[in-house]
C-alpha positions, 0 to 999 in steps of 0.5 A, a space after each residue: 530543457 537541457 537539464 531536463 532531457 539530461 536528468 530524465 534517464 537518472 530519474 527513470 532509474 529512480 521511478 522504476 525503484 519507486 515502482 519497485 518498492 510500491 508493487 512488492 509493499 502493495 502485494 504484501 499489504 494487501 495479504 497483510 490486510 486481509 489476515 488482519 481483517 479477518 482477525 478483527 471479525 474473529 469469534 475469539 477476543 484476543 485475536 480480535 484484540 491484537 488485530 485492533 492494537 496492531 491497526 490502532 498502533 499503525 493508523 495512530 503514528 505517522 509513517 515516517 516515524 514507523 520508517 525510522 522504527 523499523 530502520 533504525 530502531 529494529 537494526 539496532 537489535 542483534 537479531 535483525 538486519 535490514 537493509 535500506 530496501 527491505 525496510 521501506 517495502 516493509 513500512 510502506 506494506 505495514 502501513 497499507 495493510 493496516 488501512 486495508 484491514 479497516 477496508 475489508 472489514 467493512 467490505 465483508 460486513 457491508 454484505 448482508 449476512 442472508 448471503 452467508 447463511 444461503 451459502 451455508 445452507 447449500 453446504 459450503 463451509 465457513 471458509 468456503 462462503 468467505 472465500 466463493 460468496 462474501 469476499 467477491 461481493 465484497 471486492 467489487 465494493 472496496 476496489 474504489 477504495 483500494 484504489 485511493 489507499 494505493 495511491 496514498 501508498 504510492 505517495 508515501 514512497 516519497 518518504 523512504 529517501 530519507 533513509 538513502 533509497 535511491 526513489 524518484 525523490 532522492 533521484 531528484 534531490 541529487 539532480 538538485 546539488 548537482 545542476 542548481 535547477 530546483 524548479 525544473 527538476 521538481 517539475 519533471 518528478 511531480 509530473 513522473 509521479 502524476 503519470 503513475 497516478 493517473 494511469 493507476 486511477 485508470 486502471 480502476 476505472 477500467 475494473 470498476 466497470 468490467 466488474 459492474 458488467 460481469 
């Protein structure tokens, strides 16, 4: 327990850069997913077709090797700097938002085209029925959904101490070298990292059921 109570405050440092990285990539991906979803549902074929290349090329690597691409492999180019920070909030956004777009697409096409044509009729536009009519019909249908690939995003952010950022995890290897106690100091941050998961589950349970009753 001493150990513990000693590595708690260092580990705390690392879960609120954890945090950190998780809410700004988990904004980004969700607008990232949104413009892509609707590239996908486009009229015109070469939007359509870049959108499907972009979620293929994204769903069809592993994260870690899209970290190291954009880290090492973007920096190594004389017009692009990122540093450790920008470049796993960036990762991780990229990859939600590629598994969002998939998300929303299926959310907008699972709504019944009758809706679009009622609210086209009553004058909105194309814009105007997405936004006021489909997407918030389609919302309350996704948020389970969403709710699991943020915690898979969440997850990922374990993978971004491999290129120095000091997260939980890497707070934790250090802790390691440092007191020799693997198996406590694994046991703080699985529980760290279960907390933010659960309270995160919680949290849609909570909207899941107030968006059912409005």
């Amino acid at each position: 327990m001493e150990v513990i109570m000693k590595s708690l405050p260092y580990l705390f440092d690392g879960l609120q850069v954890t945090l950190k990285v998780f809410v700004i990539a988990i904004i980004i991906g969700f607008f990232l997913g949104l413009i892509v979803a609707l590239l996908r549902l486009s009229p015109f074929f070469i939007l359509r077709w870049i959108a499907k290349f972009f979620v293929d090329a994204i769903r069809g690597t592993p994260i870690l090797v899209q970290l190291f691409f954009i880290y090492f492999g973007l920096n190594t180019l004389d017009f692009i700097s990122l540093d450790r920070m920008n470049a796993g909030i960036l990762t991780i956004a990229i990859n939600a938002g590629a598994y969002y777009s998939e998300i929303m697409r299926a959310g907008i096409q699972s709504i019944d085209r009758g809706q679009d044509e009622a609210a086209r009729s009553l004058g909105l536009t194309n814009t105007q029925s997405m936004k006021f009519v489909i997407l918030p019909q389609a919302f309350r249908r996704m948020l389970p959904t969403f709710t699991n690939q943020a915690i898979i995003s969440l997850k990922d952010t374990s993978l971004l101490s491999v290129i120095g950022i000091a997260d939980l995890t890497q707070r934790g290897q250090v802790q390691i070298a440092a007191t020799f106690k693997a198996f406590e100091i694994w046991i703080v941050v699985g529980v760290l990292y279960f907390i933010i998961i659960y309270l995160l589950s919680l949290l849609s349970s909570f909207l899941e059921r107030r968006f059912k009753l409005s």
